[in-house]
PAMIDO-639863 format. One record per atom (N, C-alpha, C): residue number from 0; x, y, z; residue in one letter. Coordinates in Angstrom, 2 decimals, m for minus. Each point is the difference from the previous one (the first is absolute). Last residue first. Layout:
SITE   nr       c1       c2       c3  rest
SITE  NUM        X        Y        Z     A
...
This chain:
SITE   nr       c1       c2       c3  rest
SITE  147   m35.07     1.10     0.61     X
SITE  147    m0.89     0.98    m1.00     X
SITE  147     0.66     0.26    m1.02     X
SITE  146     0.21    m3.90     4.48     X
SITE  146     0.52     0.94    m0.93     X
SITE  146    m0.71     0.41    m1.73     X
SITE  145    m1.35    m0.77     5.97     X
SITE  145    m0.19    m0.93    m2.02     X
SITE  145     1.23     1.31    m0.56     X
SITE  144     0.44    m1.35     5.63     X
SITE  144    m0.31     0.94    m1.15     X
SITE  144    m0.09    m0.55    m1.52     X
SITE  143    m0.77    m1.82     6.16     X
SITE  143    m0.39    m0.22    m1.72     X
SITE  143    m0.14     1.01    m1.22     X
SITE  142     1.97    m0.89     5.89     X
SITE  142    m0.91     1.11    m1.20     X
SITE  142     0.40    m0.85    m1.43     X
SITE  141     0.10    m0.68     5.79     X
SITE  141     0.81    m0.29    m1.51     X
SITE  141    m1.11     0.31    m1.07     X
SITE  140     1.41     1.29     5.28     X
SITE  140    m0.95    m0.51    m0.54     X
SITE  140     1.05    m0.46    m1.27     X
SITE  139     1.94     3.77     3.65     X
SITE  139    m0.26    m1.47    m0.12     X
SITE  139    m0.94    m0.35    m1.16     X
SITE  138     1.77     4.18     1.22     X
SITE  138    m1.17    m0.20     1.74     X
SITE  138    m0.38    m1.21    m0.83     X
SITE  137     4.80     2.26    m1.27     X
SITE  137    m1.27    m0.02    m0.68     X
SITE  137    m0.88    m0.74     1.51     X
SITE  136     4.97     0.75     0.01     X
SITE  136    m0.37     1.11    m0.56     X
SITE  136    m1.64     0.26    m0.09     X
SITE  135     2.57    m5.06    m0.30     X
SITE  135     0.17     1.50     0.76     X
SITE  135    m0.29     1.52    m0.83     X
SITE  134    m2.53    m4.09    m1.53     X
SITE  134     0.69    m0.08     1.28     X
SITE  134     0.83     1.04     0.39     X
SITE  133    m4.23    m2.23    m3.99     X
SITE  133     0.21     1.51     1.35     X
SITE  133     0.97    m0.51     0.60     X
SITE  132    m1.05    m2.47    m4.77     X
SITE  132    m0.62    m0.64     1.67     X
SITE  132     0.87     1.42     0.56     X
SITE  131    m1.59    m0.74    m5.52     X
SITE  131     0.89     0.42     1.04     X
SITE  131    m0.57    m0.03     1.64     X
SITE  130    m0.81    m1.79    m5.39     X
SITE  130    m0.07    m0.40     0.94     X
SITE  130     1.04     0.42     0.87     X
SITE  129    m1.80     0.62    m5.12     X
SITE  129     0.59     0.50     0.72     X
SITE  129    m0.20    m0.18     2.11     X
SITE  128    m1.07    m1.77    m6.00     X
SITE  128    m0.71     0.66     1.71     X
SITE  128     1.15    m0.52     0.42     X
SITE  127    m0.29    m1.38    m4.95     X
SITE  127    m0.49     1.66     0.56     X
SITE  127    m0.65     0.78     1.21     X
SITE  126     2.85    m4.75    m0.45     X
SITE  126    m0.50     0.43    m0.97     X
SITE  126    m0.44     1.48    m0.20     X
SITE  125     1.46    m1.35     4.72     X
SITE  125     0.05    m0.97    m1.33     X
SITE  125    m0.99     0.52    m0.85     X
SITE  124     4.04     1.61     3.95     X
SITE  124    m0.90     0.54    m1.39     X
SITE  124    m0.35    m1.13    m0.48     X
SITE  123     1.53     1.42     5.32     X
SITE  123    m0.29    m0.81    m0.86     X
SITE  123    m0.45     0.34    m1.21     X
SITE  122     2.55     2.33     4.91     X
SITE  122    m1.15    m0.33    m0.88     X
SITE  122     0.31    m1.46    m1.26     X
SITE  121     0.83     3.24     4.94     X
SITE  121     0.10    m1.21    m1.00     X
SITE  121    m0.50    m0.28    m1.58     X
SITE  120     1.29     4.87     3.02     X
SITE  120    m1.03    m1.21    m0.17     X
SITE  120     0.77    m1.33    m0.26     X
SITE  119     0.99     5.56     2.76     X
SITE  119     0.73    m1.20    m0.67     X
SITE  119    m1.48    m0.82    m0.20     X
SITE  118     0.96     5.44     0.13     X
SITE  118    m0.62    m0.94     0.56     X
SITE  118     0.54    m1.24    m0.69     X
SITE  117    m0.21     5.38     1.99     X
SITE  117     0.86    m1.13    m1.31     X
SITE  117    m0.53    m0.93     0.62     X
SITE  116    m3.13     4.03     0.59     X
SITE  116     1.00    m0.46     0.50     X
SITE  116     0.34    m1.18    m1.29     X
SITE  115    m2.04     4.90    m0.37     X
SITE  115     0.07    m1.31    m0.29     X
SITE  115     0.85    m0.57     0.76     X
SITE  114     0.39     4.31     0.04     X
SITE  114    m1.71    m0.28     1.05     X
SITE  114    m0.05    m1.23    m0.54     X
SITE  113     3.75     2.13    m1.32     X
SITE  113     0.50    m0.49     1.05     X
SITE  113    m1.31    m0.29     0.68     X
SITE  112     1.37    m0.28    m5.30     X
SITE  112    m0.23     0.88     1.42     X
SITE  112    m0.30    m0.64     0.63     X
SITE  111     1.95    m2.31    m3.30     X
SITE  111     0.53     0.87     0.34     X
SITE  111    m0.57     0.83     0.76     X
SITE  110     0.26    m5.04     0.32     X
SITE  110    m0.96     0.83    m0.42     X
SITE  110     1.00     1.69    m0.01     X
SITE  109     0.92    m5.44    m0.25     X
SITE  109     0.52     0.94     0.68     X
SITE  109    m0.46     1.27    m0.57     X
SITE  108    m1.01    m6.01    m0.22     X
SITE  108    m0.21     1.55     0.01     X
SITE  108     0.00     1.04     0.48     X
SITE  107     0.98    m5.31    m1.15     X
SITE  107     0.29     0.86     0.77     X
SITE  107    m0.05     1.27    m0.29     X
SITE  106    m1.28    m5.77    m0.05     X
SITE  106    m0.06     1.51    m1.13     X
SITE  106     0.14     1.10     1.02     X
SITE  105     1.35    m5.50    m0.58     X
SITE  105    m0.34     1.09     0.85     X
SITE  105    m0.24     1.18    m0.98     X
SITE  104     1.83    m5.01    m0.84     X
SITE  104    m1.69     0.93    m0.22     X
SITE  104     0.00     0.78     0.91     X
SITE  103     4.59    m0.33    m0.16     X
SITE  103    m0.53    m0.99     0.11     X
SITE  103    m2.09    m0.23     0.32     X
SITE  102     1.95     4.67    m1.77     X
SITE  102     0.92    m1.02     0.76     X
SITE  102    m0.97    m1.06     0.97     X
SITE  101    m0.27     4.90    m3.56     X
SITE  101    m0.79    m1.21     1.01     X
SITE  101     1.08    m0.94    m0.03     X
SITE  100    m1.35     5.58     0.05     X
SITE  100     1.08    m1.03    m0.29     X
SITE  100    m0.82    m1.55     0.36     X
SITE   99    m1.30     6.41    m1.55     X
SITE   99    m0.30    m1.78     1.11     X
SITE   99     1.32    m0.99    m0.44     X
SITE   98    m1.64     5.43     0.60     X
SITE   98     0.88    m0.93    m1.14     X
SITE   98    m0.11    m1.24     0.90     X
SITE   97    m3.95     4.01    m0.70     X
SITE   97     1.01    m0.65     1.24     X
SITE   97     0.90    m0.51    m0.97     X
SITE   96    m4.64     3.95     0.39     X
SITE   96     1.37    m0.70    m0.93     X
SITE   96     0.58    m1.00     0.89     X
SITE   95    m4.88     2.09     0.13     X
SITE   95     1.06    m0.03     0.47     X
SITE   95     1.27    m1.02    m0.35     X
SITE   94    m4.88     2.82    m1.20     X
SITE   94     1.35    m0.70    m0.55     X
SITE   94     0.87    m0.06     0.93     X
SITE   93    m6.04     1.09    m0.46     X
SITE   93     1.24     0.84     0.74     X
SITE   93     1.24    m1.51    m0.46     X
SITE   92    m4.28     0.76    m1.28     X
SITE   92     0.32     1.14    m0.48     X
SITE   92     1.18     0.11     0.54     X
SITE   91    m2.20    m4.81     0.10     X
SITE   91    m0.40     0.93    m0.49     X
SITE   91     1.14     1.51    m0.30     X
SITE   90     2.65    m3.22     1.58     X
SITE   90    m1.67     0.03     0.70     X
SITE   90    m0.11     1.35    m0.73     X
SITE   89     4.64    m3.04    m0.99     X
SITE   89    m1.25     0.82    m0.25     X
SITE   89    m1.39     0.21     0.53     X
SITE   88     5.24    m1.74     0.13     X
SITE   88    m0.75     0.10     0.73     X
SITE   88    m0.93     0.90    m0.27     X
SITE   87     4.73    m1.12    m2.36     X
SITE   87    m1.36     0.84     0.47     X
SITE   87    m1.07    m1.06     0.69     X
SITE   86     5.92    m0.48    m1.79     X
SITE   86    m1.58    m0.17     0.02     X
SITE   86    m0.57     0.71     0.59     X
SITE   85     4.81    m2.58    m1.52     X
SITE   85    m0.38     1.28     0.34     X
SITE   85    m1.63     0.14     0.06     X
SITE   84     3.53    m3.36    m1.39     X
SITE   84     0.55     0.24     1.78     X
SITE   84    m0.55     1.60     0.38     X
SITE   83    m0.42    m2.64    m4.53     X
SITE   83     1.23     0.62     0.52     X
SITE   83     0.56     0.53     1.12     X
SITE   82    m4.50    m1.23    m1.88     X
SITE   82     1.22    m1.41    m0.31     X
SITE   82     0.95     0.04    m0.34     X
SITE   81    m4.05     2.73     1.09     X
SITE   81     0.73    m0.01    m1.14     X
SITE   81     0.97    m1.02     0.16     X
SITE   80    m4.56     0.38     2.87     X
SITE   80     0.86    m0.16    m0.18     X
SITE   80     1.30    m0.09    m1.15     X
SITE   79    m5.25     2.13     3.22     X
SITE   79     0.67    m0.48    m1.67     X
SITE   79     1.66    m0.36     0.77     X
SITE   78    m4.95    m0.03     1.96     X
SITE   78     1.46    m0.09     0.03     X
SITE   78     0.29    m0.29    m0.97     X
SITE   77    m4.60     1.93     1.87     X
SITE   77     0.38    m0.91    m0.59     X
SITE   77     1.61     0.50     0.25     X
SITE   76    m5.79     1.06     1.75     X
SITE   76     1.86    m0.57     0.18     X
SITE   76     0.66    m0.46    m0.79     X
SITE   75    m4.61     1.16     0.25     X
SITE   75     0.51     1.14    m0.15     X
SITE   75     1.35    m0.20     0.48     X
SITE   74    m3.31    m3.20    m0.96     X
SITE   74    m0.22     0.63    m0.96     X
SITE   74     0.73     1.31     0.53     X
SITE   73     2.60    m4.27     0.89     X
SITE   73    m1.82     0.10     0.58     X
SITE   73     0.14     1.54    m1.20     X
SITE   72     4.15    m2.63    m0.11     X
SITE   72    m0.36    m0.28     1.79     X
SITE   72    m1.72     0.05    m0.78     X
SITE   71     3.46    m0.31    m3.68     X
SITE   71    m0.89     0.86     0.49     X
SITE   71    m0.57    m1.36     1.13     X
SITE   70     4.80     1.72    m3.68     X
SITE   70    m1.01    m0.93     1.10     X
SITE   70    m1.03     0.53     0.67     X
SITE   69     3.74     0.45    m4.19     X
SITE   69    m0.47     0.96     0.93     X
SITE   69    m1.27    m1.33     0.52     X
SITE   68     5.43    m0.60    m1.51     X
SITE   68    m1.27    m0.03    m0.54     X
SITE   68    m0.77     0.87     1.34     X
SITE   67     4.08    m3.21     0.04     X
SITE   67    m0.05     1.08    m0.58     X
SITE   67    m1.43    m0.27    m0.33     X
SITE   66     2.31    m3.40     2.78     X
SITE   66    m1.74     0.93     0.38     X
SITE   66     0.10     1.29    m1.16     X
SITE   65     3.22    m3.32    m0.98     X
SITE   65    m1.07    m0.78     0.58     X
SITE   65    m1.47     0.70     0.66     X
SITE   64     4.67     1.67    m0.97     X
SITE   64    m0.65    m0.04    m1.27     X
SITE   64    m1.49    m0.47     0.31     X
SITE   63     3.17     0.27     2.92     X
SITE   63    m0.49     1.07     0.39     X
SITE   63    m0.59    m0.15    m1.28     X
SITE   62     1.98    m3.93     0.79     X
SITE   62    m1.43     0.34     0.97     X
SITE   62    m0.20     1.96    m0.33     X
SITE   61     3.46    m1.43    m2.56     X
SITE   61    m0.72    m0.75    m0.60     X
SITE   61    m1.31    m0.04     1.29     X
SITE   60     4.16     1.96     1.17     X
SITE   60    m0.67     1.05    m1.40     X
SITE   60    m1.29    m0.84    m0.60     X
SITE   59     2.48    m2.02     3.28     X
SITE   59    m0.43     0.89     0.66     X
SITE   59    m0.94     0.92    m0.87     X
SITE   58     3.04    m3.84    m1.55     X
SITE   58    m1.90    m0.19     0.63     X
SITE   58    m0.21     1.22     0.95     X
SITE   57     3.98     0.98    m2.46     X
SITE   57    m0.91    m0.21    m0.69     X
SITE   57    m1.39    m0.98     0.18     X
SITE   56     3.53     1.74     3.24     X
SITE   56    m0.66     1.14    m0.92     X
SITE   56    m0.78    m0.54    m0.74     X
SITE   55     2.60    m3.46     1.95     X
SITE   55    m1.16     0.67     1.19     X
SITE   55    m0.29     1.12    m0.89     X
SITE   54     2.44    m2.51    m2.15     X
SITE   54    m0.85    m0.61    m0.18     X
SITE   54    m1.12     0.72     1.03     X
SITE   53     4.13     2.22    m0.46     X
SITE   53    m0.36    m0.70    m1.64     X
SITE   53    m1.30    m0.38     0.58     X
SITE   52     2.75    m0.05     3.05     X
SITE   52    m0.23     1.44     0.06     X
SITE   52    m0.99    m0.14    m1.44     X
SITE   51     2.06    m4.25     0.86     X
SITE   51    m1.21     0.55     0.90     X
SITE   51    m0.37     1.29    m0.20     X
SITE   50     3.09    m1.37    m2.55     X
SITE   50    m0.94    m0.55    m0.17     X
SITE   50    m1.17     0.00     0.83     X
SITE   49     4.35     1.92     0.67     X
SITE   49    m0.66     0.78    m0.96     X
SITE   49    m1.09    m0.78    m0.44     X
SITE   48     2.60    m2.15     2.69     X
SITE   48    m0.18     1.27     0.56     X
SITE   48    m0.93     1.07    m0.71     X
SITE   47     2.08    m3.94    m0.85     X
SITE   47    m1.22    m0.43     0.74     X
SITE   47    m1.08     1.11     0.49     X
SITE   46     4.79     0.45    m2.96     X
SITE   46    m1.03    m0.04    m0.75     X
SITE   46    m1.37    m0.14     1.09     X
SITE   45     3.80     0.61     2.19     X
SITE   45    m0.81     1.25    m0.53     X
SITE   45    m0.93    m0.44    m0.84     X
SITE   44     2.12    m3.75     2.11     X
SITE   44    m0.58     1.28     1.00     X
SITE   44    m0.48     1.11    m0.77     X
SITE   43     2.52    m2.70    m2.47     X
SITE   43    m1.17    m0.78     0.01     X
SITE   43    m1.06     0.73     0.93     X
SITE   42     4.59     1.77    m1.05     X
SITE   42    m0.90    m0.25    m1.16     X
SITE   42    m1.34    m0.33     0.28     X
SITE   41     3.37    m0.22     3.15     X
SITE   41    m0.56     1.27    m0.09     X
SITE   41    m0.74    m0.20    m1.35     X
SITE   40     1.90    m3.88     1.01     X
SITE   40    m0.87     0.17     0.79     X
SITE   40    m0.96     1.52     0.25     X
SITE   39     3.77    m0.82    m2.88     X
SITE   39    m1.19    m0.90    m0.64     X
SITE   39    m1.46     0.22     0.61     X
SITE   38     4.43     1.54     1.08     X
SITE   38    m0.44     0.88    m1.15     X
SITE   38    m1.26    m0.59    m0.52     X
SITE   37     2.47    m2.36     3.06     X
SITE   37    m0.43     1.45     1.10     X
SITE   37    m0.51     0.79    m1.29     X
SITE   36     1.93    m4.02    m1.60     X
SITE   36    m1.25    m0.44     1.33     X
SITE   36    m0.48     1.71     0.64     X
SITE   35     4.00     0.45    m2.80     X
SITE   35    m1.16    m0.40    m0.64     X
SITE   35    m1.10    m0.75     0.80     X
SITE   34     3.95     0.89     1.96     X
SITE   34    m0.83     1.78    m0.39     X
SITE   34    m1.23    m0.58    m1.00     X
SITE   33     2.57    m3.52     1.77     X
SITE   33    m0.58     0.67     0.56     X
SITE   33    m0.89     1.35    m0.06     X
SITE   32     2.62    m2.32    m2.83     X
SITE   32    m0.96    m0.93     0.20     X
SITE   32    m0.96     0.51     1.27     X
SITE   31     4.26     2.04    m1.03     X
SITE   31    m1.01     0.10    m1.31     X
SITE   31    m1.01    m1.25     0.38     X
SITE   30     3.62    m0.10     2.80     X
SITE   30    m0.89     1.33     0.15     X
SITE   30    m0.82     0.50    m1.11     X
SITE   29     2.31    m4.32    m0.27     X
SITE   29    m1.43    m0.15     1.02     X
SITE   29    m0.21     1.83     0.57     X
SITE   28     3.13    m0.39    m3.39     X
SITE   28    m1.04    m0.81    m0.25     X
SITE   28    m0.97    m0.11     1.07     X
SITE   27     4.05     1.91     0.92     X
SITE   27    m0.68     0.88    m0.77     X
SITE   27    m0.84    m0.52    m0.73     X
SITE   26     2.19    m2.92     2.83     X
SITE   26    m0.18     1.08     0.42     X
SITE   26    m0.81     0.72    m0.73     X
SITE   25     2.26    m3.53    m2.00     X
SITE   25    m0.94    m0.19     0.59     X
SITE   25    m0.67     0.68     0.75     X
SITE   24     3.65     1.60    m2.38     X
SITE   24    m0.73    m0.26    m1.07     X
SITE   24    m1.53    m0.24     1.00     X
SITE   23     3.84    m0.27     2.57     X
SITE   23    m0.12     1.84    m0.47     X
SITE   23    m1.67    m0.16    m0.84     X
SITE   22     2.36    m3.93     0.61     X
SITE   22    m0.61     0.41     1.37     X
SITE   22    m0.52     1.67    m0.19     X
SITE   21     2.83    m1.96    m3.20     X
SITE   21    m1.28    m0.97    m0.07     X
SITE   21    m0.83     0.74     1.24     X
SITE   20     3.70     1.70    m0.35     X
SITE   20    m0.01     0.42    m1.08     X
SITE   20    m2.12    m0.99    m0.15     X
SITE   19     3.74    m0.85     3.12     X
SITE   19    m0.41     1.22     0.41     X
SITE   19    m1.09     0.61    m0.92     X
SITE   18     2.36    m4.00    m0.83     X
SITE   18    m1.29    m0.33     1.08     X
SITE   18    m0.22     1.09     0.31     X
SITE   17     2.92     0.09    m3.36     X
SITE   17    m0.97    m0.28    m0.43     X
SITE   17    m1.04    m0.46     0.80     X
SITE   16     4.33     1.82     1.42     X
SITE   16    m0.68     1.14    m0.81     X
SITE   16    m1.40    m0.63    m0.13     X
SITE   15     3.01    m2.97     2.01     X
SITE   15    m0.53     0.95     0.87     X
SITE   15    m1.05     1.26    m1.12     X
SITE   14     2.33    m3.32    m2.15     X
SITE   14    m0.85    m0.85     1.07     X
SITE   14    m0.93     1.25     0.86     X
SITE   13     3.59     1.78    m2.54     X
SITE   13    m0.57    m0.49    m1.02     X
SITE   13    m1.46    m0.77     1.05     X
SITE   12     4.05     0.62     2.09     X
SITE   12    m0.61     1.27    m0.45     X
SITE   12    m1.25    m0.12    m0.58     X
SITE   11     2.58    m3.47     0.76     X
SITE   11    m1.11    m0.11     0.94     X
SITE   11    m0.68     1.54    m0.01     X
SITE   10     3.01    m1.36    m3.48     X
SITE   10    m1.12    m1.28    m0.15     X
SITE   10    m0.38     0.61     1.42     X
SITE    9     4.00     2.19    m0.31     X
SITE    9    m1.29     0.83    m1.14     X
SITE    9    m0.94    m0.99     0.12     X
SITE    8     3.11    m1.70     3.04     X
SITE    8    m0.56     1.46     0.35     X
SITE    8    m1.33     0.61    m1.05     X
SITE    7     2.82    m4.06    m1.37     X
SITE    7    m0.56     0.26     1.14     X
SITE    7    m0.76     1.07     0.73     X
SITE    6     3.54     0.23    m2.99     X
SITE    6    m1.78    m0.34    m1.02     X
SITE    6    m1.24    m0.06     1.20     X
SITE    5     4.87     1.45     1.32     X
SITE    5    m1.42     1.28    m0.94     X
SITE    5    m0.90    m0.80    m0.50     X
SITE    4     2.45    m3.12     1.96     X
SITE    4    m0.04     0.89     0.95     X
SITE    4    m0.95     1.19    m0.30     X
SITE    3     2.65    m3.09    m3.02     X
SITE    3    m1.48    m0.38     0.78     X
SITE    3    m0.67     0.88     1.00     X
SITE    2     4.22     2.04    m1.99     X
SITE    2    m1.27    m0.07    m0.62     X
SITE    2    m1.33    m1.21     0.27     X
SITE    1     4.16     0.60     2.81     X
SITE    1    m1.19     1.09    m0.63     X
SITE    1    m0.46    m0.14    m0.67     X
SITE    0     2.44    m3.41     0.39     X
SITE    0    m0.98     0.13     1.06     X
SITE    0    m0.73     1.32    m0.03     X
């Protein structure tokens, strides 16, 4: 009888080890199934992440490309734009610098002295004219510049 007794025992030892053993296994599977959903999801969040940051710089860089160039209002105005977020304002003899930005057709100009005011437009480019409508900052209208 001892020895059914030790087999007994070792067969539920044995029973017990291998449901502990399976359950252990299943455990540390669904926490690997998990870290991988949470490694995936951070994957996918940053890549979205960097695609926008990605895609907003480069149509941002692509409208500031859109007015590079020097423009002319009338025979003693003109606007140049480098198509880097930097520019002049030329009347005749006198320069006033600004760095501009544009966001959603807006054009935004931040003059460095302080007798210019900053000023926001709309605007539009087709072909070699330059279509900007006055709103803050400016006493309104919409101006037609050729580019030179």
């Amino acid at each position: 009888m001892n020895n059914d007794t030790s087999k007994y025992v070792r067969d539920r030892y044995d029973n017990t080890a291998e449901k502990i053993t399976s359950r252990t296994r299943y455990k540390r599977r669904k926490v690997r199934q998990k870290r991988l959903v949470i490694l995936s999801c951070l994957v996918v969040v940053t890549s979205a992440i960097v695609f926008i940051v990605v895609f907003t710089l480069l149509s941002s860089k692509t409208e500031l490309e859109a007015i590079k160039g020097m423009w002319v209002y009338d025979q003693y105005t003109k606007y140049e734009f480098d198509g880097e977020g930097n520019g002049c304002m030329c009347l005749e003899d006198l320069h006033y610098k600004y760095t501009y930005n544009v966001l959603d057709n807006k054009l935004i100009l931040n003059f460095e002295d302080d007798a210019v005011h900053d000023c926001t437009y709309t605007f539009e480019v087709k072909e070699n004219t330059l279509t900007i409508v006055g709103e803050e900052g400016t006493v309104g209208g919409t101006y037609e510049l050729t580019k030179e």
